[in-house]
Backbone as a printed PyTorch tensor [residue, N CA C, xyz], in Angstrom:
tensor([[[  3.6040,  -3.0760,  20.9920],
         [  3.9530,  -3.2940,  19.5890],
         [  3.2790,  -4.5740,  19.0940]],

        [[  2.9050,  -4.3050,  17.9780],
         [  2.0110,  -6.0020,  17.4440],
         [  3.1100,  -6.0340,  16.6680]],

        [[  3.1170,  -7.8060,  16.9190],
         [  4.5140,  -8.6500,  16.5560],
         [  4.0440,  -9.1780,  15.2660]],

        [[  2.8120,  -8.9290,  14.5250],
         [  2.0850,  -9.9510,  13.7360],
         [  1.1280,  -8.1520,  12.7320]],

        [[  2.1070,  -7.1440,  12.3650],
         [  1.3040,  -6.2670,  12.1210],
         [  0.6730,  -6.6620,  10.3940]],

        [[ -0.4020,  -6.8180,   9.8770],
         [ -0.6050,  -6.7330,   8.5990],
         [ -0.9650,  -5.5290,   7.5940]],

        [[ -0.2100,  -5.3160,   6.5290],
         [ -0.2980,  -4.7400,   5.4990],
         [ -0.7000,  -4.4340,   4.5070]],

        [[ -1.4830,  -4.1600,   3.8350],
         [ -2.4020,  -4.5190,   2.2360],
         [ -1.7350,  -3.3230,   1.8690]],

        [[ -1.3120,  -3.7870,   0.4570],
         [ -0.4500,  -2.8820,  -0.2680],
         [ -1.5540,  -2.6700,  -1.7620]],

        [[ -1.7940,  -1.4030,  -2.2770],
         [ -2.6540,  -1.4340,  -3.7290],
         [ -2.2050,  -0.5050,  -4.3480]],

        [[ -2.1960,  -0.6230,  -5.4450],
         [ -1.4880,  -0.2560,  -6.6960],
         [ -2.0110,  -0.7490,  -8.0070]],

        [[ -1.5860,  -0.0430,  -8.9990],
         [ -2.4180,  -0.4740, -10.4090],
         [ -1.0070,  -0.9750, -11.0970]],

        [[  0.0420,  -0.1520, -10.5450],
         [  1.1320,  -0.8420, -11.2420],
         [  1.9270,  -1.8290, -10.8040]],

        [[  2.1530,  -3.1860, -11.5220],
         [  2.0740,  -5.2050, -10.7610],
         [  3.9900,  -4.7900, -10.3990]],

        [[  4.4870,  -4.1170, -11.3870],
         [  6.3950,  -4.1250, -11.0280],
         [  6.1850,  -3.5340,  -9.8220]],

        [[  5.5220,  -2.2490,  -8.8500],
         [  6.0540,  -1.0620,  -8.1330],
         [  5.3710,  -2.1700,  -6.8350]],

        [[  3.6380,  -2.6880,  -7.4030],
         [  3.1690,  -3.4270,  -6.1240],
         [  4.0300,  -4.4400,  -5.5990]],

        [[  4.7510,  -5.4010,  -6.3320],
         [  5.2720,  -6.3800,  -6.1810],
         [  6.9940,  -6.0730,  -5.2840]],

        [[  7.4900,  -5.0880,  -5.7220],
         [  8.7080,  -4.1990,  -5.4020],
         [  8.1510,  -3.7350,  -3.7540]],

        [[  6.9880,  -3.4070,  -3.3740],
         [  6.7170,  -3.0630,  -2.3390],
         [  6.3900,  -3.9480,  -1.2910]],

        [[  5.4700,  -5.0770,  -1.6230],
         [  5.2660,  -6.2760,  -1.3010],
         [  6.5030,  -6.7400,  -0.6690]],

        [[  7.5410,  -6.9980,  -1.2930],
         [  8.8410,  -7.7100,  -0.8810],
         [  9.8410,  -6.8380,  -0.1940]],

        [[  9.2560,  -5.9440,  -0.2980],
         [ 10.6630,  -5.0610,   0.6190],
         [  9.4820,  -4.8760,   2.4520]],

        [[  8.4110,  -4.9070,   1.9660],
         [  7.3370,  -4.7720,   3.3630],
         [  7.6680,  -5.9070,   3.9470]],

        [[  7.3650,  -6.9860,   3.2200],
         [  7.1390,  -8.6840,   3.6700],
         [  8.1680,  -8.6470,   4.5180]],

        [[  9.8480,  -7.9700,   4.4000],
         [ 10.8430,  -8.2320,   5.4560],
         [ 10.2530,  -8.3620,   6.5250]],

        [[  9.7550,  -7.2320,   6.9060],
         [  9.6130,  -7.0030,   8.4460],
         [  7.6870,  -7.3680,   9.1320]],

        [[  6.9490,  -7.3110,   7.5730],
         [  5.5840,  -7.7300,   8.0690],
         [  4.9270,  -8.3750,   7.2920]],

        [[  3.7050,  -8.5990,   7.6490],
         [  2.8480,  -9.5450,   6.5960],
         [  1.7780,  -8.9270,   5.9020]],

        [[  2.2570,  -9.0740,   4.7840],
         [  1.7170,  -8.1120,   3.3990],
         [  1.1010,  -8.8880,   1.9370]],

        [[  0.1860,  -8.3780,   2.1990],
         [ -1.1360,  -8.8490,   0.9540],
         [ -0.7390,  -7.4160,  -0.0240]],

        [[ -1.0430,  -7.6770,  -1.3900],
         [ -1.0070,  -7.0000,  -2.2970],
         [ -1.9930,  -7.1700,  -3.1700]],

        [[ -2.5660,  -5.5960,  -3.7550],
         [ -3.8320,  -5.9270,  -4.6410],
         [ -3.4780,  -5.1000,  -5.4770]],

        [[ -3.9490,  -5.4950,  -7.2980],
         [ -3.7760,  -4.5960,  -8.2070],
         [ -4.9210,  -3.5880,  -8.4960]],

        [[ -6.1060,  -4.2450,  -8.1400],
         [ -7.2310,  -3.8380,  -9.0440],
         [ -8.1450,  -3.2390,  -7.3240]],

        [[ -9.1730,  -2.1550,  -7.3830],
         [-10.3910,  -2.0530,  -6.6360],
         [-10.6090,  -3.0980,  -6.1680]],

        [[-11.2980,  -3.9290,  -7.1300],
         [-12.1820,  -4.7270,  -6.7880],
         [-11.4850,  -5.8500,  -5.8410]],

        [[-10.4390,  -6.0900,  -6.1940],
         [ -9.2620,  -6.8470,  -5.7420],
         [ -8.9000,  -6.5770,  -4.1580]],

        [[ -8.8920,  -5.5510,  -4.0620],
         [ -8.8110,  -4.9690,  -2.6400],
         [-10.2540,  -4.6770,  -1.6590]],

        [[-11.2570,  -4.5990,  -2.7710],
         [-12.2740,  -5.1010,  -1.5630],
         [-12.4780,  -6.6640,  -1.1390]],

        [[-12.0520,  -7.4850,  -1.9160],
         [-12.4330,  -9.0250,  -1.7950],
         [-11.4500,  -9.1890,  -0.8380]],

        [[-10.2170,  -8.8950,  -0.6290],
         [ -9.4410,  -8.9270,   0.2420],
         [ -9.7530,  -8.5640,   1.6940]],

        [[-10.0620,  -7.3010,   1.3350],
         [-10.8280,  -6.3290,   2.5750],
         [-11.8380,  -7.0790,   3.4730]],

        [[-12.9630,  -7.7290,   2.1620],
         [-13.8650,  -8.2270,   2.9250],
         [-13.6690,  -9.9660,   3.9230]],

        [[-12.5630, -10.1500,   3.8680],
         [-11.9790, -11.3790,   4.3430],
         [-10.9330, -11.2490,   5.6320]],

        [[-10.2840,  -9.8910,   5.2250],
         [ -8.9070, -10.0570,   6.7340],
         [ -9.2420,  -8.6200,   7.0240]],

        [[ -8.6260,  -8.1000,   8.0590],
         [ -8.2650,  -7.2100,   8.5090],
         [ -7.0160,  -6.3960,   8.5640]],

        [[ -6.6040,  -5.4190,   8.2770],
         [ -5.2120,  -4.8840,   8.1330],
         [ -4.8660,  -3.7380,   9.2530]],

        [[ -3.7170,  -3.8790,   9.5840],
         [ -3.2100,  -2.3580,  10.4100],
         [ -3.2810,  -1.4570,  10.0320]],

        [[ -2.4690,  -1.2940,   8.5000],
         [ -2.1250,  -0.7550,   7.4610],
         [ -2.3070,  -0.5970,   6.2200]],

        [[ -2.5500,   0.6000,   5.4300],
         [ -2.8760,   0.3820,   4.2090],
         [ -2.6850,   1.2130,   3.1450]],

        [[ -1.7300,   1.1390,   2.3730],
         [ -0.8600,   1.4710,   1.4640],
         [ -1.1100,   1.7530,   0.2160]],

        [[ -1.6690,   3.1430,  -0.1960],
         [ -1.9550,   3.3640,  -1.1380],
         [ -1.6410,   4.3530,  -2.1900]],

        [[ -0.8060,   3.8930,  -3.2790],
         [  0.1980,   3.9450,  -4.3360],
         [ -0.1340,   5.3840,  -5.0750]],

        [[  0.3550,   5.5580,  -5.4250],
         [  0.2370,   6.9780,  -6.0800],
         [ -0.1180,   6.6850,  -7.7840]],

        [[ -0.3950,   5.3930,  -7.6630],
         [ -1.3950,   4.7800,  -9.0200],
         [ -2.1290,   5.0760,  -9.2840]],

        [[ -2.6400,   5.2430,  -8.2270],
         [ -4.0830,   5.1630,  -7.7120],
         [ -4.7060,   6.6610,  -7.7200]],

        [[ -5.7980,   6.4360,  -8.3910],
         [ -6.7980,   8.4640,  -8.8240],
         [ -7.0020,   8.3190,  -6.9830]],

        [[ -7.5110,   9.6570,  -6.8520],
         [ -7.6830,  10.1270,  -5.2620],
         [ -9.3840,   9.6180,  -5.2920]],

        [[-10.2760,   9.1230,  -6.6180],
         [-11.7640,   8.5060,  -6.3360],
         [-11.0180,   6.6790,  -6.1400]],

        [[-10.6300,   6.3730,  -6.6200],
         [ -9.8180,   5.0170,  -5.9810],
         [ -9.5680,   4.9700,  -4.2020]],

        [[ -8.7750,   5.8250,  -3.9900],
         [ -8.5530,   6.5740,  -2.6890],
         [ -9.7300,   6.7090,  -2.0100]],

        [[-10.3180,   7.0740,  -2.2540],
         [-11.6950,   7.3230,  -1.5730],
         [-13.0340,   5.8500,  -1.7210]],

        [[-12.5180,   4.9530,  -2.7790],
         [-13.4810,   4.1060,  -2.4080],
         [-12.7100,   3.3560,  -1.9580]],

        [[-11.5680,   2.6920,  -1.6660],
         [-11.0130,   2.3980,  -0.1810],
         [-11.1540,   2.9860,   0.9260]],

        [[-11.1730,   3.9750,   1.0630],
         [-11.6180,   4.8620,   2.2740],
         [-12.8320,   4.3430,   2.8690]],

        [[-13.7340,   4.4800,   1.9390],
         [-15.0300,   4.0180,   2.4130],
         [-15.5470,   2.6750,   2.8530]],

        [[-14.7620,   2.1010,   1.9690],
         [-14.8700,   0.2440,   2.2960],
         [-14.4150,  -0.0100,   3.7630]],

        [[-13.4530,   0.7490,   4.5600],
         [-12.4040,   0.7210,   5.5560],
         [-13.3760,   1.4540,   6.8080]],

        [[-13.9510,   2.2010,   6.3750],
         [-14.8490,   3.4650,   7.3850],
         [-15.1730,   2.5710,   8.8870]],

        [[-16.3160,   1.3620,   8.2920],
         [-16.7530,   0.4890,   9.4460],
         [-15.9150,   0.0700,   9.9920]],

        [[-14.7100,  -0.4480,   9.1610],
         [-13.8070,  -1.6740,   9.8790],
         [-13.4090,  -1.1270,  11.8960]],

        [[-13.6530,  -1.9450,  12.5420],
         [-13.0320,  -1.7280,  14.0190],
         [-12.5080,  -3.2050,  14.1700]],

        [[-11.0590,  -3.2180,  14.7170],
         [-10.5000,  -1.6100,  14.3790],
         [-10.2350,  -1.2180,  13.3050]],

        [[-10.4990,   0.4470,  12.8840],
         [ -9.7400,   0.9550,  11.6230],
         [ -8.4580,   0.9870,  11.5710]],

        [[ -8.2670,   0.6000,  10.2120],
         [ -6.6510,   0.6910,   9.5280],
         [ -6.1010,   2.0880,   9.3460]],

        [[ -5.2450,   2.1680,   9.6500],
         [ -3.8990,   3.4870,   9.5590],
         [ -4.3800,   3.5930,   7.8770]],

        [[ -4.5070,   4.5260,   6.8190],
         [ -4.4230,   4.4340,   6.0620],
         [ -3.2700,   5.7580,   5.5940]],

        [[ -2.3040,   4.9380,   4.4400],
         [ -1.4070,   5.9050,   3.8940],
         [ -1.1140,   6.1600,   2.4710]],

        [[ -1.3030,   7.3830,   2.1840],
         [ -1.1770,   7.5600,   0.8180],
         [  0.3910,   8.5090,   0.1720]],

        [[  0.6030,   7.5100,  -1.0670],
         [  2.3010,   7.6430,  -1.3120],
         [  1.8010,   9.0520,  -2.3790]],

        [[  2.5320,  10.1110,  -2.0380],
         [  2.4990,  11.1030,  -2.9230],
         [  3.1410,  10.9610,  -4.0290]],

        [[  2.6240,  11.1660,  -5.2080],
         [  3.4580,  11.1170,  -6.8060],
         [  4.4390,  12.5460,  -6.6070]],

        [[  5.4650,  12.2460,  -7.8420],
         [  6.0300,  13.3510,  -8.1230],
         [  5.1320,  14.7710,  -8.3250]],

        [[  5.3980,  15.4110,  -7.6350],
         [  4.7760,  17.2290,  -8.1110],
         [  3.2390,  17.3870,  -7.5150]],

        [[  2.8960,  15.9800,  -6.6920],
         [  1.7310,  16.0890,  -6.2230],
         [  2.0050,  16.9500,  -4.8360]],

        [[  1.2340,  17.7480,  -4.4740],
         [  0.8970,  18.1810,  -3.0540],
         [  0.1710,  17.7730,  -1.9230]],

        [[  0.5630,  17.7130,  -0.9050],
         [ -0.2810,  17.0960,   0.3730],
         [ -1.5930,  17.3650,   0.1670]],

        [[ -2.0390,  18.3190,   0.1140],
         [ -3.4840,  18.7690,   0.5730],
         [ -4.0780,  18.0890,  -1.0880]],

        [[ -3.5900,  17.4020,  -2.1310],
         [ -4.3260,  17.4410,  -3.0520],
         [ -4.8270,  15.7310,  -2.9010]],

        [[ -4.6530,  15.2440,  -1.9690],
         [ -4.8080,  13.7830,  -1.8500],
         [ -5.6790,  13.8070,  -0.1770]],

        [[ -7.1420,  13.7530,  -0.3130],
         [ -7.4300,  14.0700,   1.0660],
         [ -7.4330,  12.4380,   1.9730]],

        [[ -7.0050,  11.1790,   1.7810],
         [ -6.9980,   9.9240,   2.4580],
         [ -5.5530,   9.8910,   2.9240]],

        [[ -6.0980,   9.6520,   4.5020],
         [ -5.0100,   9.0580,   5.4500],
         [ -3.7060,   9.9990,   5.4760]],

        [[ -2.5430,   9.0760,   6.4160],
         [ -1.5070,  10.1610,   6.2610],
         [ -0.6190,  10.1470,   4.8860]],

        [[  0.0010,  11.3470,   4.8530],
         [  0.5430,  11.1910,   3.4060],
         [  2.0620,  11.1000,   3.2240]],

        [[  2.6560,  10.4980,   2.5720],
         [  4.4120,  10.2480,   2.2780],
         [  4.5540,  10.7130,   0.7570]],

        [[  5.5590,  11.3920,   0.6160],
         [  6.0540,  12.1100,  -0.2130],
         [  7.1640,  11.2330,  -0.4910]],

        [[  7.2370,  10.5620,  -1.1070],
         [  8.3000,   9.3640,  -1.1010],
         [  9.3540,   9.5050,  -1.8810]],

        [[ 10.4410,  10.6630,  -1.3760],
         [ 11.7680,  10.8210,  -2.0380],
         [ 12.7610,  10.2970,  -1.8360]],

        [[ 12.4660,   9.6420,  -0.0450],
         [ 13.5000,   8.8500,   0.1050],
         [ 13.7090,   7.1700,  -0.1430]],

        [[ 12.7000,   7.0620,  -0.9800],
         [ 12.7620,   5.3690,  -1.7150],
         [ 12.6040,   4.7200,  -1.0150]],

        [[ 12.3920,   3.3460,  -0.7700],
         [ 12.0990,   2.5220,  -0.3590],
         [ 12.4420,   2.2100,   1.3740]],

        [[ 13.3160,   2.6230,   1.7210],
         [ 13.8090,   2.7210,   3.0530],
         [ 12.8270,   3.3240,   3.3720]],

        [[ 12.8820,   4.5730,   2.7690],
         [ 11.3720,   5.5840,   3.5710],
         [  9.8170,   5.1080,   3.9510]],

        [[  9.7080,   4.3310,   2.7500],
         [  8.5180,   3.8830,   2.7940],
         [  8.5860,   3.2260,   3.7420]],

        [[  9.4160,   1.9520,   3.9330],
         [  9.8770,   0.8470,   5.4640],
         [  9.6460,   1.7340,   6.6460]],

        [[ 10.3800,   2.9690,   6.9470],
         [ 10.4410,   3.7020,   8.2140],
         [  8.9400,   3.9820,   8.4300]],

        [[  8.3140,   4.3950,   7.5020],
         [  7.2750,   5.1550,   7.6540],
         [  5.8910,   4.2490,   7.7230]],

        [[  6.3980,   3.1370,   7.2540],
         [  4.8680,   2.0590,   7.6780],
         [  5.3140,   1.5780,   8.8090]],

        [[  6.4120,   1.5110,   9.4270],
         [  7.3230,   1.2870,  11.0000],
         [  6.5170,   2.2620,  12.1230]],

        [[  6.1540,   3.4490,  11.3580],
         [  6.3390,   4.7000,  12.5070],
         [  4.8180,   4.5870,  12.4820]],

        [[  3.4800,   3.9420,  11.7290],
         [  2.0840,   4.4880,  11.5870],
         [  1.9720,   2.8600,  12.3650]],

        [[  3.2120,   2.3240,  12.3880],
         [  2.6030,   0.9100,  13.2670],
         [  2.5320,   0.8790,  14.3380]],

        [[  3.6800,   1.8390,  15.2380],
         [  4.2740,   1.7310,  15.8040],
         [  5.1770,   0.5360,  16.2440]],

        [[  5.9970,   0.4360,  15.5930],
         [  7.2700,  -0.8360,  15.1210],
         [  8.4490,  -0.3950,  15.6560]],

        [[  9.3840,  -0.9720,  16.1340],
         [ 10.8030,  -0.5650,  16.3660],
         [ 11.3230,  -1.6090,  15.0890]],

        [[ 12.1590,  -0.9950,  14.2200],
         [ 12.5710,  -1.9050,  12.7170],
         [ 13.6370,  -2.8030,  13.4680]],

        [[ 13.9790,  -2.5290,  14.4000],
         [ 15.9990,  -2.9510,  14.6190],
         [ 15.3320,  -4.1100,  15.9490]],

        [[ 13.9320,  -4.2180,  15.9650],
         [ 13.7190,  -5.8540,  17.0100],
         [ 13.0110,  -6.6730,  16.1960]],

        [[ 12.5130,  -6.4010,  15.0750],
         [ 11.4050,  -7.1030,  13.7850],
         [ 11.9290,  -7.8250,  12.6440]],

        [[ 12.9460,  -7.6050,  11.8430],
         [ 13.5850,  -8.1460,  10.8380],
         [ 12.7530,  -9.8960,  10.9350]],

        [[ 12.2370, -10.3710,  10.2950],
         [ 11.5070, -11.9860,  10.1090],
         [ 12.4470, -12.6710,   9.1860]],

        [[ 12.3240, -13.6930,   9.2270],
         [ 13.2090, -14.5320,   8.2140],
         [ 12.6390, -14.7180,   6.6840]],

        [[ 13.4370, -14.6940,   5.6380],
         [ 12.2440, -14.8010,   4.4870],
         [ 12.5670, -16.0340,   4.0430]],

        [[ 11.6240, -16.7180,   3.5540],
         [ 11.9200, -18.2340,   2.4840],
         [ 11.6550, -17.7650,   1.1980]],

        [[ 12.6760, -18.3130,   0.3970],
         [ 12.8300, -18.2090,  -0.6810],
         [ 12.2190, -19.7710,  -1.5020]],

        [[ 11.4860, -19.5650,  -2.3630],
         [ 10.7590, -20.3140,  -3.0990],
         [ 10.9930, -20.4080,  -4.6970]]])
């Protein structure tokens, strides 16, 4: 298990990124980007486990993260949050979450592509 897993979270919308950001940050360490471009400058600086991509986001967004990520070794888990009424097969990047069960779900499920046990990880947060 990596004790130190990192996250990049992207999204176009700043309330849902920021909402995700802070419920991730519990248990890992999570960068958040609004914009493309934003997430390659990021990209091109750290490395991530994980990578979280919002149902904001068009599936050509999706795909030029995809591509930015291709070289990276190691490659990042990449996961894409299904919108309402969207279908699996209509989003072809990474694995996909259908996210009905809110925010918990999302937690379990970036837990399970980390391979994380949630109930030995909990981190302390500072409040600022």
């Amino acid at each position: 298990m990596n004790t130190h897993s990192q996250i990049l979270v992207v999204s176009r919308d700043q309330m849902l990124l920021q909402t995700r950001r802070l419920i991730l940050g519990t248990y890992f360490d999570v960068e958040a980007a609004g914009r493309i471009s934003e997430a390659g400058s990021i990209l091109a600086k750290r490395d991530f486990d994980l990578i979280v991509l919002c149902d904001t986001l068009s599936d050509a967004e999706c795909q030029q993260i995809a591509q930015m990520v291709r070289e990276q070794r190691p490659q990042p888990t990449l996961l894409s949050i299904l919108g309402p009424g969207t279908r699996g097969h209509e989003r072809e990047v990474g694995r996909k979450l259908a996210l009905a069960g809110g925010p918990l779900q999302l937690l379990k499920e970036c837990a399970n592509a980390l391979g994380t046990d949630l109930r030995n990880k909990q981190r302390s947060v500072a409040v600022h």
